[in-house]
C-alpha positions in Angstrom: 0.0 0.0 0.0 1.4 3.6 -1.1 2.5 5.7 1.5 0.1 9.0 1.8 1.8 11.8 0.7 2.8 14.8 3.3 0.5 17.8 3.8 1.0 21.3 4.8 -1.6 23.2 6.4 -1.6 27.0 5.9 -4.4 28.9 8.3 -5.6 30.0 11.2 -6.3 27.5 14.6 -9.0 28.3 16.6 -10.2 26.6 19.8 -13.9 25.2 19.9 -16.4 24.4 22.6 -19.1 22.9 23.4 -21.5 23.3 26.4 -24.5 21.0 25.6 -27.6 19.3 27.4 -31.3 18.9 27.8 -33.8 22.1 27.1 -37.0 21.4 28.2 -38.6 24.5 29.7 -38.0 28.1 29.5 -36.3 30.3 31.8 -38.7 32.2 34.3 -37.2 35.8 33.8 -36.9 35.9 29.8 -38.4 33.5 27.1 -35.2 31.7 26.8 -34.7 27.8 27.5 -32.9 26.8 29.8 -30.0 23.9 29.4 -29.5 21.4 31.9 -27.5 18.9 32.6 -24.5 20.7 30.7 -21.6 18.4 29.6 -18.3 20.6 28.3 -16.4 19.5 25.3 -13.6 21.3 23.5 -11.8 20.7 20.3 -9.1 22.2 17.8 -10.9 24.2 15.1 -10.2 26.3 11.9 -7.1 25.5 10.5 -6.2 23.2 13.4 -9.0 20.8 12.7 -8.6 20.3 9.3 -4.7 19.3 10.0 -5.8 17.0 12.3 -8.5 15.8 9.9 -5.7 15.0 7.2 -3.1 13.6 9.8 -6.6 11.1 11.1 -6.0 9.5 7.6 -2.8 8.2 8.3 -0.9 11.4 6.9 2.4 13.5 7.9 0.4 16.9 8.4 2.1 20.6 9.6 0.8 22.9 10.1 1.7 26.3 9.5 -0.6 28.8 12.0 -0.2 31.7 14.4 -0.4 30.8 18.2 0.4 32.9 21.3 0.4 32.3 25.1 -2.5 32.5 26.2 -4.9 29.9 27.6 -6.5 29.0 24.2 -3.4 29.1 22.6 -2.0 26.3 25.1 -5.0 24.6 24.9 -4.7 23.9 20.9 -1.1 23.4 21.2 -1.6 20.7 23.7 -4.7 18.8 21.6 -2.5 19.2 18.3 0.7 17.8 20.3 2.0 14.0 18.8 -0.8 14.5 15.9 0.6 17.6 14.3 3.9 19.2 13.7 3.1 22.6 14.2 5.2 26.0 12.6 3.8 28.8 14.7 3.9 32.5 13.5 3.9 35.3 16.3 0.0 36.4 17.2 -1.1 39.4 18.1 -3.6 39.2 20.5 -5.6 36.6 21.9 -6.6 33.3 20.1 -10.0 33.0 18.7 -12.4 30.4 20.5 -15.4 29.7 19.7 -18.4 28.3 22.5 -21.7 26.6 20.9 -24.6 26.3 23.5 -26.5 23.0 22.1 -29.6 21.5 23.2 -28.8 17.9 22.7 -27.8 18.3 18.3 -29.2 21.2 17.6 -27.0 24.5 18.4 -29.0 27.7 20.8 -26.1 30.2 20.4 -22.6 30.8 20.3 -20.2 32.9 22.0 -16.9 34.1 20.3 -14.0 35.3 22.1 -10.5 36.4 20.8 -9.3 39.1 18.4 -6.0 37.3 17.6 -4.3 38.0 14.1 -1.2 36.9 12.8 1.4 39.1 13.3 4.0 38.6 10.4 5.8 35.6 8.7 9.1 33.7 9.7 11.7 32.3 7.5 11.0 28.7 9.0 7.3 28.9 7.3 8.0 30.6 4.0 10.9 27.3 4.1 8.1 25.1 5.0 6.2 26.6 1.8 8.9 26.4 -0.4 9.6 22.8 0.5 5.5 21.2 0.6 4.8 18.5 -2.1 1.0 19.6 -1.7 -0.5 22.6 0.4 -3.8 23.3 1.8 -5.0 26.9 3.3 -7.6 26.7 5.7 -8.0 30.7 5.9 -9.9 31.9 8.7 -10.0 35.4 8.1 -7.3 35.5 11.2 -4.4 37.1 8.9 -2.1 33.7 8.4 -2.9 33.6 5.1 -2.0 37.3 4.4 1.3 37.7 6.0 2.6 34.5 4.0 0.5 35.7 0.6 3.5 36.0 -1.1 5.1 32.7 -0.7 1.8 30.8 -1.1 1.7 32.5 -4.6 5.2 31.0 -5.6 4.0 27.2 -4.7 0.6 27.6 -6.6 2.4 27.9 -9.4 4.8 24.4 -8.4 2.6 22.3 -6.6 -1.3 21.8 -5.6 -2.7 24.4 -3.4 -6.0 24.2 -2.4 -7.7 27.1 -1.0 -10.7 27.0 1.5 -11.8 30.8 1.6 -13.3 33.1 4.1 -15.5 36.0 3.7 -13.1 38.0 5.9 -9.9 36.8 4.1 -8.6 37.9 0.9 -9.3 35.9 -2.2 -7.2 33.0 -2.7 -3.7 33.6 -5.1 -3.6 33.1 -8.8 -3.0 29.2 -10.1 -4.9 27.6 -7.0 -5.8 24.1 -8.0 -9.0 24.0 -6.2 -10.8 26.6 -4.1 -13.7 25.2 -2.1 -15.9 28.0 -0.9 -19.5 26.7 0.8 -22.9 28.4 -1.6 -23.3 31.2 0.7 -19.6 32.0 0.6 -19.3 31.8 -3.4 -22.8 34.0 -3.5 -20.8 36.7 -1.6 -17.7 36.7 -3.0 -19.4 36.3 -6.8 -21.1 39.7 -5.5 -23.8 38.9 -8.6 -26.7 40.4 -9.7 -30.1 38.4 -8.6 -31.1 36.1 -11.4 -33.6 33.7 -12.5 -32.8 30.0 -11.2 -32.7 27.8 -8.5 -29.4 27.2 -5.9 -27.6 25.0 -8.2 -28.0 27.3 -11.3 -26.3 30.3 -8.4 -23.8 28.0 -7.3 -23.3 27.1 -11.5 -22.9 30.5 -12.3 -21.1 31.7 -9.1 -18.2 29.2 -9.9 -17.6 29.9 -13.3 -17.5 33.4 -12.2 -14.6 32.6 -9.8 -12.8 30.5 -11.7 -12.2 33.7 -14.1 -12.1 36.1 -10.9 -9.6 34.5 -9.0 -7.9 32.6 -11.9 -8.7 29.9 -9.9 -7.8 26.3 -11.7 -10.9 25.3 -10.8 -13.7 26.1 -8.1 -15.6 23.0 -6.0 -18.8 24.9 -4.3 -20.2 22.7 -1.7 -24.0 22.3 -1.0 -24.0 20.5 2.4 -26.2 17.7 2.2 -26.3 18.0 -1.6 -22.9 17.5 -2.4 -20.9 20.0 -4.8 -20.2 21.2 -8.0 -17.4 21.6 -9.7 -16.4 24.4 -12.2 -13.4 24.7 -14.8 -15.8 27.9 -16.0 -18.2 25.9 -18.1 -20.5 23.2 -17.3 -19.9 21.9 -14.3 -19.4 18.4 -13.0 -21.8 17.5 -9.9 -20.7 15.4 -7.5 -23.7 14.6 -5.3 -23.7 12.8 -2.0 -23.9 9.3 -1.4 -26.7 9.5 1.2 -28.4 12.3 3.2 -26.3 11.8 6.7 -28.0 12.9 9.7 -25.8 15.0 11.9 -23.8 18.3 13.0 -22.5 19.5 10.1 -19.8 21.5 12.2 -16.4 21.1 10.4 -17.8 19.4 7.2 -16.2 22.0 4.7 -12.8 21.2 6.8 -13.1 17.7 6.4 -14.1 18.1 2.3 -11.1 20.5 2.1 -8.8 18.4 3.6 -9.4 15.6 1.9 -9.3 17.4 -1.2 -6.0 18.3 -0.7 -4.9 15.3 0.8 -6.0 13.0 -2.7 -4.1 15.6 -5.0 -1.1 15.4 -2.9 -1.5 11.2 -3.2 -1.7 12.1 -7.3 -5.3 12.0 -7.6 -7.2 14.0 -10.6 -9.2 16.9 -9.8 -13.0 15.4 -10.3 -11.6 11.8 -8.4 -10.5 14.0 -5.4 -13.5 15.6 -5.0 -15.7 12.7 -5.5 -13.4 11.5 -2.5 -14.0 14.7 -0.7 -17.5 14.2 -0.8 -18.0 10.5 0.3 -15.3 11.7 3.2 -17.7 14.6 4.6 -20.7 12.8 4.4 -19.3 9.6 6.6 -17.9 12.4 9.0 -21.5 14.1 9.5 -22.9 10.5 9.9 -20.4 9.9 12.2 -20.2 12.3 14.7 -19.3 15.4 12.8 -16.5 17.3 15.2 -17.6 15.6 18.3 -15.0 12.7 17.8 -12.6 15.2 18.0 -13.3 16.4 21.2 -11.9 16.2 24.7 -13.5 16.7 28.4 -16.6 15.0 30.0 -18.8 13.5 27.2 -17.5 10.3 25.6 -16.0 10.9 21.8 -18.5 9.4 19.0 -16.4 6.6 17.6 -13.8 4.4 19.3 -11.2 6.3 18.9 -11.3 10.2 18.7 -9.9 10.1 15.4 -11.6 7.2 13.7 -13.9 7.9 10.6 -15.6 4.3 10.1 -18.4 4.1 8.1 -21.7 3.1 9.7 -23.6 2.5 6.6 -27.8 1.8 7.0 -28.4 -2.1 7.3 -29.9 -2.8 3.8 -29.4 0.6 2.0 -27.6 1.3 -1.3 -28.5 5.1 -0.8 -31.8 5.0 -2.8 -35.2 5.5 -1.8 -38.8 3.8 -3.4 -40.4 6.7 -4.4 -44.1 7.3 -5.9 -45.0 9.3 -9.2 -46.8 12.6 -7.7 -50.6 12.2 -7.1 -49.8 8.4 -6.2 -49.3 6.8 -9.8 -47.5 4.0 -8.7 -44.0 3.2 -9.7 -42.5 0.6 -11.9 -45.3 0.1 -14.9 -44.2 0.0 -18.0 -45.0 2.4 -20.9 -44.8 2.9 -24.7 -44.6 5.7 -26.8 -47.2 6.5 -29.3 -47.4 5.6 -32.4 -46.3 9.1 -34.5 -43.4 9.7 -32.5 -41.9 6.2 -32.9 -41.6 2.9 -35.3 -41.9 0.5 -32.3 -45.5 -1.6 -31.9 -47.1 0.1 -29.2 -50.1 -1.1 -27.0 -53.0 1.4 -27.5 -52.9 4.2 -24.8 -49.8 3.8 -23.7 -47.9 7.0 -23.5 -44.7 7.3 -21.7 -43.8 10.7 -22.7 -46.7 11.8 -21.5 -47.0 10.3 -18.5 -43.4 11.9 -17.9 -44.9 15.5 -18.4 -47.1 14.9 -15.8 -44.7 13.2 -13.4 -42.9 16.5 -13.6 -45.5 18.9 -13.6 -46.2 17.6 -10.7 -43.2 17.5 -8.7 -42.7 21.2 -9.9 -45.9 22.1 -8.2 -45.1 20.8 -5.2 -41.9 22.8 -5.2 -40.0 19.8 -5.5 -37.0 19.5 -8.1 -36.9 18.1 -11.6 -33.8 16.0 -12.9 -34.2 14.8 -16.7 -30.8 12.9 -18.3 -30.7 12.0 -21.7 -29.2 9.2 -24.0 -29.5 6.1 -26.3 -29.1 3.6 -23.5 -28.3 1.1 -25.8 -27.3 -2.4 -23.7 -27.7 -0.6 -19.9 -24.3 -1.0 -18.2 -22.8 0.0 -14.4 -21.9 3.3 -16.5 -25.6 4.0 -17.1 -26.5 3.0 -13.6 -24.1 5.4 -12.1 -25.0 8.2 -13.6 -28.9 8.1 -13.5 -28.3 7.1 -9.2 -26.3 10.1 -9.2 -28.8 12.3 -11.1 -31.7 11.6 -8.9 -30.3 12.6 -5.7 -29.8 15.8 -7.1 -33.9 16.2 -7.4 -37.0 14.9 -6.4 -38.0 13.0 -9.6 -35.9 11.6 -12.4 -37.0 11.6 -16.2 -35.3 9.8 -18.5 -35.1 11.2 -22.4 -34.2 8.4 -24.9 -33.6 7.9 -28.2 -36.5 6.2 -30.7 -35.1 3.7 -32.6 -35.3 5.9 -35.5 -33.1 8.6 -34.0 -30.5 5.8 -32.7 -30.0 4.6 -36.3 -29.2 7.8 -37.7 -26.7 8.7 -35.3 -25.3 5.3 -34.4 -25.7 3.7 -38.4 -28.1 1.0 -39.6 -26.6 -2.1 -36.7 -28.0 0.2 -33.9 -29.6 -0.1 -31.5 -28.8 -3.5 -30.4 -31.5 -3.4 -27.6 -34.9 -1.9 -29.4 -37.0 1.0 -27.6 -39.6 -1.3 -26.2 -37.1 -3.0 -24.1 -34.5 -0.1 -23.3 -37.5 1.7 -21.8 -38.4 -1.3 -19.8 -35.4 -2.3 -18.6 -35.1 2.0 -17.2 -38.4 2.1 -15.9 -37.1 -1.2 -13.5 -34.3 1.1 -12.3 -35.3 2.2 -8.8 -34.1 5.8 -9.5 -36.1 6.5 -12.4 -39.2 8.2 -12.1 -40.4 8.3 -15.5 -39.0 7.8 -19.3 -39.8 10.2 -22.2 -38.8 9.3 -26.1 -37.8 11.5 -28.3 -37.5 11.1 -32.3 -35.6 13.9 -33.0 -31.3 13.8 -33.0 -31.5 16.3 -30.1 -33.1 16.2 -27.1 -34.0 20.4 -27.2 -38.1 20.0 -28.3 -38.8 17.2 -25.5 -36.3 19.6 -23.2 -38.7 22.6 -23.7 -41.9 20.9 -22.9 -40.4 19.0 -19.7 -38.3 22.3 -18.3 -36.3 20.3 -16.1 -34.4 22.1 -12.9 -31.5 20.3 -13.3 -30.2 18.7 -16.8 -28.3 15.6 -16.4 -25.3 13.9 -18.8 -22.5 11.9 -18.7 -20.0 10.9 -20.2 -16.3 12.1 -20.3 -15.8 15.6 -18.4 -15.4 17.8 -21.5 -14.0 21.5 -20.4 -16.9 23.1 -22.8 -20.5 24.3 -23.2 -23.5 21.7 -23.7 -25.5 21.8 -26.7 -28.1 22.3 -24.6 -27.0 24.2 -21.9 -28.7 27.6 -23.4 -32.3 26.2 -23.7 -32.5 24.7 -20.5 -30.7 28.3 -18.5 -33.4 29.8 -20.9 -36.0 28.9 -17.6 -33.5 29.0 -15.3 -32.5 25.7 -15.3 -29.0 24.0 -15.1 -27.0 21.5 -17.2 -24.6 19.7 -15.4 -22.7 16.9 -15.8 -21.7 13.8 -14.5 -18.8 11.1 -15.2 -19.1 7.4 -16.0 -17.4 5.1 -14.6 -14.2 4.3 -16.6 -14.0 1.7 -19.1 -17.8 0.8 -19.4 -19.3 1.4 -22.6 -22.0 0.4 -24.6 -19.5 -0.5 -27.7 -16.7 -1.9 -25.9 -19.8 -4.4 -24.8 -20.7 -5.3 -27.8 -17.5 -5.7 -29.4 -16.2 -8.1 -26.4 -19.3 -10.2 -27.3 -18.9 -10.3 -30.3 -15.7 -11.8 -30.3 -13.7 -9.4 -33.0 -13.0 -5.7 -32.3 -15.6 -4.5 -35.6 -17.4 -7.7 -35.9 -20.7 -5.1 -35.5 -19.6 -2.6 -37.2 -19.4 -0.6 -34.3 -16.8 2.9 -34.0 -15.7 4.7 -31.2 -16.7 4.3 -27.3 -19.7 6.0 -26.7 -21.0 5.3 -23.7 -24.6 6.2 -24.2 
């Protein structure tokens, strides 16, 4: 097994507590509750956690922070000592802490303490800088990051830096492999004008934005529960989460950032470490969130206080059984009519309609709207993939596909291999799709206009450019987006490998639809 690669973390530490217990009944003098039975907690945070996040995995972290002498100060040094190395610049000031009042998960207030800033560089840390095989800044608005700007430039433009901003910090330096700013955070710093669209089509728009702002190799918004999205400046790539975890998010964008960094340093790709990054903060929410980190008088949440094991639901695979709107039930089979295609279809039967009104109704119940598009010729783990991934990003998943007609004329006279009747079947059995819609054309852009999806899904190879129809469906403020098959399944690599001889049907190229 590969040794992890070292990490240096650049940012600033803070020291976090938590005072939590039962509230059950209000306070007598002021409608306030009232906590009892408080247990106290405390942890590293900021900077600080996400090193010790990285160094949980098994990794040589330092971390490069500013740390004085007072009692906060001695408390992080002590929780980071044996775990971290640590390079301290001088601070000015006292550390920052942070105190959440909880009422058993769900936090009441919080009290901040602390004006500390970082009070200049050191030749030690612009050494440590100059020498890191991979870097990540944690800024905290707390100065670190400004007083070592300069040399933090120099190894963007060597090594991978990824940059976790703050709205109080300055906006991360030129050539940064990967800045991960939360949806709120890229809204503010994006500073756009109020357009149509929901928060993916923001957060779509917001990134590209960056990318070009910051010149910024690439921007990874995250979107909590959702997952995130991730920009090169034209369609983006969404990576959604595996399940909806239950838990205090506290520390979740540390834990993505961190293990962001910690996969490029390892020689990852860009869309494979934030895939990683993804699965990583979801299993720490599930898991306990920050709370395994912490010290004092309430037991950590896992066995040991820096173990991340993944407590998956007995029986789950992530999906859900859902119901058409209105209570059509699931998993009948349809049939287009007759005009639209050159299959024999039962009399009645209408699965593009029956599509329209699968999302007509989600839409007025607020809910969101994923279509995905595609031959779907000889459905393969690739396929699968995808359309799981899709419907977690929405409430209800339509699939588009190809007539026979239209697959001929794009795929030649031996396609499809699998004829409509069947590829629709063998869809609507898929757990994650809500409905199926056929369309005759080449292009997808007439049934596109009449379903309006929210969210546009496709796959295939992450290609740096604009969709065809990426225009249409931003025309009703909806977003295209894409995301990546798993590698070497294709419909025509398939065939060919049943087939016995690499052309034996005539087949070229690897199209995975």
């Amino acid at each position: 097994m590969r040794t992890p690669a070292p990490l240096l973390v650049v940012g600033d530490a803070l020291l976090d507590r938590d005072v939590s217990g039962r509230a059950e009944r209000l306070a007598p003098d002021a409608p306030v509750p009232v906590v009892d039975g408080a247990g106290h907690t405390v942890r590293p945070g900021g900077a600080a956690l996400a090193a010790c996040l990285a160094a949980a995995d098994g990794r040589e972290v330092t971390l490069i922070t500013a740390l004085g002498e007072d009692p906060a100060s001695a408390s992080v040094r002590a929780m980071l000592a044996g775990r971290v190395r640590v390079v301290p610049l001088p601070l000015s000031g006292a550390l920052s802490s942070k105190t959440r009042i909880l009422a058993g998960d769900r936090p009441l207030l919080r009290l901040d303490e602390g004006d500390g800033r970082a009070d200049g560089a050191t030749r030690e840390a612009c050494r440590e800088i100059a020498g890191a095989v991979a870097v990540l800044v944690a800024d905290y608005g707390r100065g670190t990051a400004d007083v070592l700007r300069e040399a933090l430039a120099e190894a963007a433009g060597r090594v991978s830096v990824v940059w976790d901003p703050h709205p109080r910090g300055q906006a991360p330096v030129p050539g940064v492999r990967v800045a991960t700013p939360s949806a709120r955070e890229a809204r503010a710093f994006a500073a756009g004008e109020a357009e149509p669209g929901g928060p993916l089509s923001r957060a779509a728009r917001d990134a590209a934005a960056l990318v070009e702002a910051w010149r910024s190799m690439s921007v990874a918004v995250t979107l909590g529960g959702r997952g995130a999205l991730l920009s090169y400046g034209a369609t983006p790539l969404m990576v959604p989460s595996p399940q909806h975890a239950q838990g205090d998010p506290c520390g979740a964008g540390d834990r993505f950032a961190a293990t962001t960094a910690a996969l490029l340093a390892d020689g990852e790709l860009t869309e494979a470490a934030v895939r990683g990054a993804v699965h990583a903060a979801t299993r720490y929410v599930a898991e306990g969130g920050a709370r395994a980190l912490a010290t004092g008088d309430h037991p950590p949440a896992s066995d040991s206080a820096f173990g991340f094991r993944w407590a998956a639901r007995a029986g789950s695979s992530g999906e859900s059984h859902h119901s058409a709107p209105g209570g059509a039930p699931r998993g009948v089979l349809s049939a287009q009519e007759a005009a639209v295609t050159d299959w024999p279809a039962p009399a009645g039967d209408d699965p593009t309609g029956e599509a329209l009104r699968v999302a007509a109704g989600v839409r007025a119940d607020g809910g969101t709207v994923v279509a995905a598009g595609g031959c779907f010729d000889l459905l393969h783990a690739g396929h699968v993939g995808l359309l799981q991934e899709a419907r977690r990003c929405g409430d209800c998943l339509v699939v588009c596909v190809n007539s026979d007609a239209s697959v001929r004329r794009r795929k030649g006279e031996s396609r499809p291999l699998v004829p409509l009747a069947d590829r629709i079947r063998v869809l609507r059995a898929l757990e994650c799709v809500d409905a199926v819609a056929v369309f005759d054309e080449d292009t997808p852009e007439r049934l596109l206009a009449e379903l309006r999806p929210h969210i546009w899904a496709k796959g295939g190879d992450y290609a740096r450019s604009p969709l065809p129809e990426a225009a249409l469906v931003a025309g009703w403020g909806g977003q295209s987006v894409l995301f990546p098959y798993l590698d070497g399944r294709s419909t025509t690599g398939i065939a060919e490998r049943a087939a016995g001889t690499p052309h034996a049907l005539g087949l070229a190229g690897g199209d995975q639809r």
